[in-house]
Chimera marker file (.cmm) of the C-alpha trace (Angstrom):
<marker_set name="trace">
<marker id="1" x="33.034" y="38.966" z="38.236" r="1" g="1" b="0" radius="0.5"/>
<marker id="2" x="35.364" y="39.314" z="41.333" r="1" g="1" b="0" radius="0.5"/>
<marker id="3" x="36.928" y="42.451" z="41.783" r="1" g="1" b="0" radius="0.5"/>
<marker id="4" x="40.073" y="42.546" z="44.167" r="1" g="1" b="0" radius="0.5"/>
<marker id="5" x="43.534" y="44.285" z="45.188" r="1" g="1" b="0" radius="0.5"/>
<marker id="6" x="45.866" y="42.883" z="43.435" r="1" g="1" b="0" radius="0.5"/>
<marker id="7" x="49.167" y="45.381" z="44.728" r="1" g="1" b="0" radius="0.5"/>
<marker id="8" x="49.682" y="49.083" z="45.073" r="1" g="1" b="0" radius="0.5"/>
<marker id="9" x="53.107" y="51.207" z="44.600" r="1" g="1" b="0" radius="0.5"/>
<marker id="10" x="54.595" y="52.764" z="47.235" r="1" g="1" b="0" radius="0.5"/>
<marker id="11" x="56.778" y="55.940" z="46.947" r="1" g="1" b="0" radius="0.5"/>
<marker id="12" x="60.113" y="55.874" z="48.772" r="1" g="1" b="0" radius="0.5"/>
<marker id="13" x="63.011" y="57.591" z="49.193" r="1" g="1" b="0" radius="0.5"/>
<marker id="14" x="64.854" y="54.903" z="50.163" r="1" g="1" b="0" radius="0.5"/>
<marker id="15" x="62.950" y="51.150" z="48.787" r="1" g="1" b="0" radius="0.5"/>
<marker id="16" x="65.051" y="48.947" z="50.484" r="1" g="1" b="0" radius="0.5"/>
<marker id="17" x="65.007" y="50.419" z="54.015" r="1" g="1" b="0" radius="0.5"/>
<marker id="18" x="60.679" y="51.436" z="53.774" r="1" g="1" b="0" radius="0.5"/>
<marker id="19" x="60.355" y="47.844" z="52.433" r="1" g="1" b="0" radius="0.5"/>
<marker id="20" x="61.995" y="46.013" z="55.063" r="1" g="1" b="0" radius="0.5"/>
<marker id="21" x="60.662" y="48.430" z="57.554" r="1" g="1" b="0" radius="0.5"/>
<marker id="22" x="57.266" y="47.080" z="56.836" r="1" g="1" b="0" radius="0.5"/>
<marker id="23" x="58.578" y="43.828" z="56.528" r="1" g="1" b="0" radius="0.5"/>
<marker id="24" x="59.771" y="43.625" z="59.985" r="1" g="1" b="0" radius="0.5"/>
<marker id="25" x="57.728" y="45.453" z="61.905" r="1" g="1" b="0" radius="0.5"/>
<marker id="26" x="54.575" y="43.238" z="60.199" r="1" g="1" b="0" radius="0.5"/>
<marker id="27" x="56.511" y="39.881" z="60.437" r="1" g="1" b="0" radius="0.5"/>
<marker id="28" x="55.776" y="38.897" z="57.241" r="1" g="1" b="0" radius="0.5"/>
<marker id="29" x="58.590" y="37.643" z="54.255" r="1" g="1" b="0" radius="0.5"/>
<marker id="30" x="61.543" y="39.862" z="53.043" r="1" g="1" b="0" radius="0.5"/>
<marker id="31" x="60.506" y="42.370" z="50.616" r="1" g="1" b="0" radius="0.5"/>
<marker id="32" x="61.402" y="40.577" z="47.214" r="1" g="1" b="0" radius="0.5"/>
<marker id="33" x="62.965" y="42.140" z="43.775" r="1" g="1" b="0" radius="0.5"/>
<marker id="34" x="60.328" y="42.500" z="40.815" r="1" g="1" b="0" radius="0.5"/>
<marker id="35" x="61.572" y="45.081" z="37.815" r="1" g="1" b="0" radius="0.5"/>
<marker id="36" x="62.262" y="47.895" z="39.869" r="1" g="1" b="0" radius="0.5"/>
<marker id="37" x="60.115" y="47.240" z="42.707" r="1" g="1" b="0" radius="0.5"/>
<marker id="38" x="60.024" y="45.672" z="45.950" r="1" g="1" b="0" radius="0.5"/>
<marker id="39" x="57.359" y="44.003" z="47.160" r="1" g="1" b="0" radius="0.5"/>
<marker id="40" x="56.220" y="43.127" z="50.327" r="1" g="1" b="0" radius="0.5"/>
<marker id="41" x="53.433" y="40.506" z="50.339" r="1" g="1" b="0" radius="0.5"/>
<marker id="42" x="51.132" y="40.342" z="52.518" r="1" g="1" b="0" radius="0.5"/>
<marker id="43" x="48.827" y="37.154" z="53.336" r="1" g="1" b="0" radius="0.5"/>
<marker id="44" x="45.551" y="38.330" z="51.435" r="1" g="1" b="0" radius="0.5"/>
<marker id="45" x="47.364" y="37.916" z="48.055" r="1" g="1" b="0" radius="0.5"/>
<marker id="46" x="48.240" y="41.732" z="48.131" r="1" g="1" b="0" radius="0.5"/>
<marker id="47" x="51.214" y="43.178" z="47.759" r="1" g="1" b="0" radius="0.5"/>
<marker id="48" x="52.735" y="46.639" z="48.243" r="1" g="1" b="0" radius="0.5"/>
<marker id="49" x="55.631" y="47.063" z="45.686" r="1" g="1" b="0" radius="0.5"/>
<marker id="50" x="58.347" y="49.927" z="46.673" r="1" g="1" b="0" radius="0.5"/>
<marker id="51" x="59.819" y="51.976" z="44.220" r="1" g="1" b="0" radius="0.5"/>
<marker id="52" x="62.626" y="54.585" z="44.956" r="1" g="1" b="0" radius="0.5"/>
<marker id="53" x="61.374" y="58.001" z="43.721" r="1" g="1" b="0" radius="0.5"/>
<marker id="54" x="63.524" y="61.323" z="43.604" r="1" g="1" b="0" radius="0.5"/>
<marker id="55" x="60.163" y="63.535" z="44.150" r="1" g="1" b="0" radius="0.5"/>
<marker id="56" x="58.718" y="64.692" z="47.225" r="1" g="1" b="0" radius="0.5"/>
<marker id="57" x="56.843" y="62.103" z="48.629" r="1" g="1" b="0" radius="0.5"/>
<marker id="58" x="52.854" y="62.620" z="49.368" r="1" g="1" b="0" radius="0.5"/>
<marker id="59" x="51.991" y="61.164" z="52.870" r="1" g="1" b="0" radius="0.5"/>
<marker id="60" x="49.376" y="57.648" z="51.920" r="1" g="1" b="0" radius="0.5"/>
<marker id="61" x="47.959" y="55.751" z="53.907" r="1" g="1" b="0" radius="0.5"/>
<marker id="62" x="47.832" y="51.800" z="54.881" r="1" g="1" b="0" radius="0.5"/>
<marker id="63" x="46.015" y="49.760" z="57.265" r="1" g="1" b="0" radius="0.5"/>
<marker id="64" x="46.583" y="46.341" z="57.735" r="1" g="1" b="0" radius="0.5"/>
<marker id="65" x="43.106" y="43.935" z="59.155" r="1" g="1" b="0" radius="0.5"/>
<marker id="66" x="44.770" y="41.448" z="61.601" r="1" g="1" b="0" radius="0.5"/>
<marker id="67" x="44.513" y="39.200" z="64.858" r="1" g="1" b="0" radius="0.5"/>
<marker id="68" x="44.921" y="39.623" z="68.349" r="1" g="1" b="0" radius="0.5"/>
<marker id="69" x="47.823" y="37.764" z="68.365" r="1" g="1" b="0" radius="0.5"/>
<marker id="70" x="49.312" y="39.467" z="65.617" r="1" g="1" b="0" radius="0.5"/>
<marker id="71" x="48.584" y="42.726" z="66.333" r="1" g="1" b="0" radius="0.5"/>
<marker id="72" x="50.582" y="42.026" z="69.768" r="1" g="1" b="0" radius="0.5"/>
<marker id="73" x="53.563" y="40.777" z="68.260" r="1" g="1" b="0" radius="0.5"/>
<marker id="74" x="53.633" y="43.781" z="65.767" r="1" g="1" b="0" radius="0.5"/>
<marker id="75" x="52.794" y="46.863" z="68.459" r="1" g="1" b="0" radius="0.5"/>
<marker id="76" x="55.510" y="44.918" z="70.863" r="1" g="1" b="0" radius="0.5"/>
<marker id="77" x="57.673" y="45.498" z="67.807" r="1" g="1" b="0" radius="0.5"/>
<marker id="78" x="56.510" y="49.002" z="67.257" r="1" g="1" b="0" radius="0.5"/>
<marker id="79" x="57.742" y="50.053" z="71.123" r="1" g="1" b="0" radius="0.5"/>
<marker id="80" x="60.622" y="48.053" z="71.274" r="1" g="1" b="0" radius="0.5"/>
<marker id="81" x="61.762" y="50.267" z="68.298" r="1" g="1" b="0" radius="0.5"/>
<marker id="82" x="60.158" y="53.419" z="70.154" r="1" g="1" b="0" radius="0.5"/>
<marker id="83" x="58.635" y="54.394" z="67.340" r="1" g="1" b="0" radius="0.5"/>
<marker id="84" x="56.255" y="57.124" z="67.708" r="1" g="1" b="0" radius="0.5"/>
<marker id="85" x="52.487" y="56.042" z="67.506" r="1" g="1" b="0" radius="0.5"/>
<marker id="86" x="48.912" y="57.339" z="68.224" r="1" g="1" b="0" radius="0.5"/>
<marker id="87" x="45.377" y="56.348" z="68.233" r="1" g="1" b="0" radius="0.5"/>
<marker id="88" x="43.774" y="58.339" z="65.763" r="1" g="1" b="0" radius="0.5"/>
<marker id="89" x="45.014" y="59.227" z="62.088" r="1" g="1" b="0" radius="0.5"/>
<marker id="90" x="45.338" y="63.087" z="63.090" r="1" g="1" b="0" radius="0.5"/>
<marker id="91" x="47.647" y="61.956" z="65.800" r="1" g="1" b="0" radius="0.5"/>
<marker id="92" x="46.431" y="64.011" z="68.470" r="1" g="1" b="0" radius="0.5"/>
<marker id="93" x="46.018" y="60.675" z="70.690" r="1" g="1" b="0" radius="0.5"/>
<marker id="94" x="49.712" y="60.073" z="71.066" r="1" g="1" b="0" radius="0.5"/>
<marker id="95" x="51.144" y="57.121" z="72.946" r="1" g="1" b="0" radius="0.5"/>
<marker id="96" x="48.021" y="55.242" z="72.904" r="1" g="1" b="0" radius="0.5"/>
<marker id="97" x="45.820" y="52.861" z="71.027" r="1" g="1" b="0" radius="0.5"/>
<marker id="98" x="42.272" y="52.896" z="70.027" r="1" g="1" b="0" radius="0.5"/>
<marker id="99" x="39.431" y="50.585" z="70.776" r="1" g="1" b="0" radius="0.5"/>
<marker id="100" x="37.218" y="51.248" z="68.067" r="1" g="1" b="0" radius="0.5"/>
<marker id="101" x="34.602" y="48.996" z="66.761" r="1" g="1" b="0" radius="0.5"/>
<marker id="102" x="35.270" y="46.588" z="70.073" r="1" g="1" b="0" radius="0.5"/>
<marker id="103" x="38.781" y="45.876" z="68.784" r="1" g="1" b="0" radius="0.5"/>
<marker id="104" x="42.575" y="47.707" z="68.993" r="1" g="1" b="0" radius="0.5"/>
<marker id="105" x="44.301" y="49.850" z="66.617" r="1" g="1" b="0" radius="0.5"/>
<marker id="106" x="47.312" y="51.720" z="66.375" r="1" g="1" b="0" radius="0.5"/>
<marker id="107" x="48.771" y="54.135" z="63.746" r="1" g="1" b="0" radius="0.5"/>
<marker id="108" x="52.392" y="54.852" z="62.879" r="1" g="1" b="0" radius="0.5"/>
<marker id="109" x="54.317" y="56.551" z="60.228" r="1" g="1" b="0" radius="0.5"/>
<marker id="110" x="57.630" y="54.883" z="58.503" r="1" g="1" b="0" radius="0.5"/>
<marker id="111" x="60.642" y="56.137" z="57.137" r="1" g="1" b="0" radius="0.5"/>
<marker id="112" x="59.038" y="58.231" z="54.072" r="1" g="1" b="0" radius="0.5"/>
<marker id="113" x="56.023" y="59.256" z="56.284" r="1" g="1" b="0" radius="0.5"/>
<marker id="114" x="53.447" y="56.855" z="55.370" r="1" g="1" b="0" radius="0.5"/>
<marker id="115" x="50.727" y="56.380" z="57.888" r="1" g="1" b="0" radius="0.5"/>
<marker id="116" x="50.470" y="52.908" z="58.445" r="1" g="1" b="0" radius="0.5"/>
<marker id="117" x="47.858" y="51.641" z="60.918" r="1" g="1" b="0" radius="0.5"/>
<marker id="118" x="46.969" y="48.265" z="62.465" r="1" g="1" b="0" radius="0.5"/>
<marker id="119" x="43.304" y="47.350" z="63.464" r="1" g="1" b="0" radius="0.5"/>
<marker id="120" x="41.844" y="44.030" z="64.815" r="1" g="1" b="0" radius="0.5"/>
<marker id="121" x="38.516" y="44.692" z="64.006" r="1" g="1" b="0" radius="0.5"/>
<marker id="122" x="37.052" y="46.405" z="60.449" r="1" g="1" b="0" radius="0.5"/>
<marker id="123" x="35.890" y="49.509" z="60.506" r="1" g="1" b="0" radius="0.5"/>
<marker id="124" x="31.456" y="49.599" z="61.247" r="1" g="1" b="0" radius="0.5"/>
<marker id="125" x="31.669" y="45.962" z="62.047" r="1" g="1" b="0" radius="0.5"/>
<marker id="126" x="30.610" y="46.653" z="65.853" r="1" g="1" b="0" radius="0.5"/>
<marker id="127" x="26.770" y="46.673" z="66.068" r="1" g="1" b="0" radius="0.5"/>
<link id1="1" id2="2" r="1" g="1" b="0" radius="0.2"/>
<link id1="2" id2="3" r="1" g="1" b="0" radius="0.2"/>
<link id1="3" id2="4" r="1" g="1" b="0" radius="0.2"/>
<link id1="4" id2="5" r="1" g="1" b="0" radius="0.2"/>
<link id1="5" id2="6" r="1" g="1" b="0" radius="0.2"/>
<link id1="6" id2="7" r="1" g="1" b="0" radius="0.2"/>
<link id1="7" id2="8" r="1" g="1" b="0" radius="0.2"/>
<link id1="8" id2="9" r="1" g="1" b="0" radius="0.2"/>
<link id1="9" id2="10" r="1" g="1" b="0" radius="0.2"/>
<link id1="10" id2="11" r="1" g="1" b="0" radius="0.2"/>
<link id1="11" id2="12" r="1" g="1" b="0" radius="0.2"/>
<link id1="12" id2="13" r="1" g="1" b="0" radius="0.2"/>
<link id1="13" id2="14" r="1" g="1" b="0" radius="0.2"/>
<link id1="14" id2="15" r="1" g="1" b="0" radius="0.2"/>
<link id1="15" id2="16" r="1" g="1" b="0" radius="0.2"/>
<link id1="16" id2="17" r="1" g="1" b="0" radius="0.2"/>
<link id1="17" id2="18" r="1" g="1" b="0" radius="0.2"/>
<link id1="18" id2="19" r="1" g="1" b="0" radius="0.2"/>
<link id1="19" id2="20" r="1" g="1" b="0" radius="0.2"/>
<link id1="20" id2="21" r="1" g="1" b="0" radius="0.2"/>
<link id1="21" id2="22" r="1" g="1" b="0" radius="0.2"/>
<link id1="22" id2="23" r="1" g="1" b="0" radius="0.2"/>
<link id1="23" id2="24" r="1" g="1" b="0" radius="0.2"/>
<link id1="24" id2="25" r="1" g="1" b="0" radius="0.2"/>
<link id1="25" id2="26" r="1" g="1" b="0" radius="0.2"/>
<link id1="26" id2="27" r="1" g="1" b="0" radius="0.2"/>
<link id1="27" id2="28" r="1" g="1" b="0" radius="0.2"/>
<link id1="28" id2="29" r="1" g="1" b="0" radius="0.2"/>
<link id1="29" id2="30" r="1" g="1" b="0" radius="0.2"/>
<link id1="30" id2="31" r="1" g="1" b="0" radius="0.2"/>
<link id1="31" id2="32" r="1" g="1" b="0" radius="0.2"/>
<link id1="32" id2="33" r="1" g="1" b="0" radius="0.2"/>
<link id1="33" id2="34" r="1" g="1" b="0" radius="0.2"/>
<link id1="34" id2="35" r="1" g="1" b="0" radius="0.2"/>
<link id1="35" id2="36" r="1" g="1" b="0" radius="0.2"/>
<link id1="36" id2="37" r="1" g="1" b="0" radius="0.2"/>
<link id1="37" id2="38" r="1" g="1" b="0" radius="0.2"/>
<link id1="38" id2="39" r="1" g="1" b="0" radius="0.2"/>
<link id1="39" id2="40" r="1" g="1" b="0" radius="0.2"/>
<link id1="40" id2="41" r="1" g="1" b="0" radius="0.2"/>
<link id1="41" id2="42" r="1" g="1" b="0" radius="0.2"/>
<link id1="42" id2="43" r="1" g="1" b="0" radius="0.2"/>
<link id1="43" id2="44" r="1" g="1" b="0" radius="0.2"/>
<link id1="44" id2="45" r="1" g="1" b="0" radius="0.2"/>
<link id1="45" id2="46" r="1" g="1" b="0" radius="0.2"/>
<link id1="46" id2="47" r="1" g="1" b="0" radius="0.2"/>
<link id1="47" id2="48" r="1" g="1" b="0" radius="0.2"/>
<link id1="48" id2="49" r="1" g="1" b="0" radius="0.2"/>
<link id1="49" id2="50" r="1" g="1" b="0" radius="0.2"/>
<link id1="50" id2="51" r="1" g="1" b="0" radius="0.2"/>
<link id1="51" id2="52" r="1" g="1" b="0" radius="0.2"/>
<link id1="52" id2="53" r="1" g="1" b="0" radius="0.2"/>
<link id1="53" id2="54" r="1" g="1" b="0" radius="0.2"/>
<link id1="54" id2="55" r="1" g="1" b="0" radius="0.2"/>
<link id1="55" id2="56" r="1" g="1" b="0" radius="0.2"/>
<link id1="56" id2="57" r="1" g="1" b="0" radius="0.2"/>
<link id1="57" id2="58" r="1" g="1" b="0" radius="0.2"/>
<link id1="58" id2="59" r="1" g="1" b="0" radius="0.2"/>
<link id1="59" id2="60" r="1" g="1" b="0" radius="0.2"/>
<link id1="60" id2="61" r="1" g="1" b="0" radius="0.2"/>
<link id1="61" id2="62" r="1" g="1" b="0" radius="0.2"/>
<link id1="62" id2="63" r="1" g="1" b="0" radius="0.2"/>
<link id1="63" id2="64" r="1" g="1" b="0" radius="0.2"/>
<link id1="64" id2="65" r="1" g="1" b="0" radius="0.2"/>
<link id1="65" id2="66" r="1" g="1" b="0" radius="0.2"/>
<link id1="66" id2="67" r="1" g="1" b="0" radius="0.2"/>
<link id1="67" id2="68" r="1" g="1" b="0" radius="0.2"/>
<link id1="68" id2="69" r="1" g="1" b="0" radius="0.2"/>
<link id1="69" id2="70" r="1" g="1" b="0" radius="0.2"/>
<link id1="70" id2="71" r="1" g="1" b="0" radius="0.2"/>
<link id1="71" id2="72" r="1" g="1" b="0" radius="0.2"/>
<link id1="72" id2="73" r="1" g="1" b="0" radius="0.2"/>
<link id1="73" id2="74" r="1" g="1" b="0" radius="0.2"/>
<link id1="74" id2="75" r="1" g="1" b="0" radius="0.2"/>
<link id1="75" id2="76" r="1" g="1" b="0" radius="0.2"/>
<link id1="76" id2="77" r="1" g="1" b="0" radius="0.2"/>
<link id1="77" id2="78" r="1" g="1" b="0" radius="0.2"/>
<link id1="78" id2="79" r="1" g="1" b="0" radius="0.2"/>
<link id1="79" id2="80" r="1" g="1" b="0" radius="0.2"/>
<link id1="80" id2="81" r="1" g="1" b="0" radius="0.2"/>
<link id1="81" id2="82" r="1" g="1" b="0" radius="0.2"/>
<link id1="82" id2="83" r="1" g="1" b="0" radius="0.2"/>
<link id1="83" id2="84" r="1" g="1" b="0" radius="0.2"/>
<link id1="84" id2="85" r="1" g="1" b="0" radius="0.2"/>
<link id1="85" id2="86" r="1" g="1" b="0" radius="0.2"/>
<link id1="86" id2="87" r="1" g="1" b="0" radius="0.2"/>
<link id1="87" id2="88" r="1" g="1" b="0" radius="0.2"/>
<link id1="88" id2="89" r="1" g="1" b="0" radius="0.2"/>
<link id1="89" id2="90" r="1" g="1" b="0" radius="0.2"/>
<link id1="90" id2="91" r="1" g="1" b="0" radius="0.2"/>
<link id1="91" id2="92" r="1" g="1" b="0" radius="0.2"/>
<link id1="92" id2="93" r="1" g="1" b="0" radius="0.2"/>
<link id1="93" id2="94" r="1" g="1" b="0" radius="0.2"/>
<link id1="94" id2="95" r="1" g="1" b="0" radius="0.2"/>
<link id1="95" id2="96" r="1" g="1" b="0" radius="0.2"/>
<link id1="96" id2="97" r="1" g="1" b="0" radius="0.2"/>
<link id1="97" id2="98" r="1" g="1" b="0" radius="0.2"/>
<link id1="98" id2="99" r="1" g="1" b="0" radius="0.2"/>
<link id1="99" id2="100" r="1" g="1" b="0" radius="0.2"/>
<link id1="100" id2="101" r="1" g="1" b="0" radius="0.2"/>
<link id1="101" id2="102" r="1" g="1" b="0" radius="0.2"/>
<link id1="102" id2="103" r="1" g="1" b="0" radius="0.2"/>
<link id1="103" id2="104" r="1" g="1" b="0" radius="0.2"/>
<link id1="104" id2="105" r="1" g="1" b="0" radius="0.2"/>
<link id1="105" id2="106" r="1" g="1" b="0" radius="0.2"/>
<link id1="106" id2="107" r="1" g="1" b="0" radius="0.2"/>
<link id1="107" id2="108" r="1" g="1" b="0" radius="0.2"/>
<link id1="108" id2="109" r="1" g="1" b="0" radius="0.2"/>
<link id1="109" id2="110" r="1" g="1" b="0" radius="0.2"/>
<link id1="110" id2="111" r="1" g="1" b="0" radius="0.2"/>
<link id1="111" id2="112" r="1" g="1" b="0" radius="0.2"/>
<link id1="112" id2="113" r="1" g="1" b="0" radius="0.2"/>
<link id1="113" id2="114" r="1" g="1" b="0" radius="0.2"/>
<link id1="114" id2="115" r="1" g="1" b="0" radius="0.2"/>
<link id1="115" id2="116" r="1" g="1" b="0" radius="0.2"/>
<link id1="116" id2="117" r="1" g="1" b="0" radius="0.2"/>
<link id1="117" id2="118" r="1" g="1" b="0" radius="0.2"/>
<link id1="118" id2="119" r="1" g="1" b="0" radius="0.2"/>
<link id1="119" id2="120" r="1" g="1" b="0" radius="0.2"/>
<link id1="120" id2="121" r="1" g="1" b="0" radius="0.2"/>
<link id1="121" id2="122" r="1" g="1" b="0" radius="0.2"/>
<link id1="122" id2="123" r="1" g="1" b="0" radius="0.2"/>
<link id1="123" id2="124" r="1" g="1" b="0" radius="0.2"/>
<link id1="124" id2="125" r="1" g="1" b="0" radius="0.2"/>
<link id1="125" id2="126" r="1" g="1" b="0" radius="0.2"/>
<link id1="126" id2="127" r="1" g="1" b="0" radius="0.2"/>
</marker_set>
């Protein structure tokens, strides 16, 4: 049996503005109506799928496993936009990145307060 992430639901405020927030700063498709969703797909056949939510919103999580390249094009995208963002998940590191596990990573939040993070390398895969 193969066991895998198949698509998680994201709270939002506002689905349309967090989806495409992702959607750009990522570089990846156009978030994309299902039922009352959005979803943002992402190239490991996952998807996050937006839903607007009148609730307070609990702060999640996301990191996102990708390239050098990429993970250029998407922090160049994360200054040009000035958006606040910090090496460590407690954000005490602000205005850097981290180098753990012999790679980069970066953490910042979008519009609902998500922490969304970037890394280049996985987690324990150094040594």
């Amino acid at each position: 049996m193969s066991i895998r992430l198949n698509h998680t639901i994201v709270h939002a405020r506002d689905k349309q503005a967090s989806a495409s927030f992702l959607s750009e700063i990522l570089g990846v498709g156009m978030p994309t109506p299902y039922g009352p969703f959005l979803v943002v797909d992402v190239d490991n056949e996952v998807s996050l799928d937006y839903i607007d939510v009148e609730t307070e919103i609990g702060s999640q999580h996301y990191a996102f496993l990708v390239d050098d390249a990429d993970f250029e094009e998407i922090f160049g995208r994360i200054r040009d936009r000035k958006l606040r963002h910090w090496a460590d998940p407690g954000r005490s590191k602000p205005g850097e990145i981290n180098t753990n596990d012999g790679g980069r990573g970066v953490y910042w939040q979008d519009p609902d307060g998500h922490l969304l993070e970037i890394i280049t390398r996985p987690y324990g895969s150094e040594g």
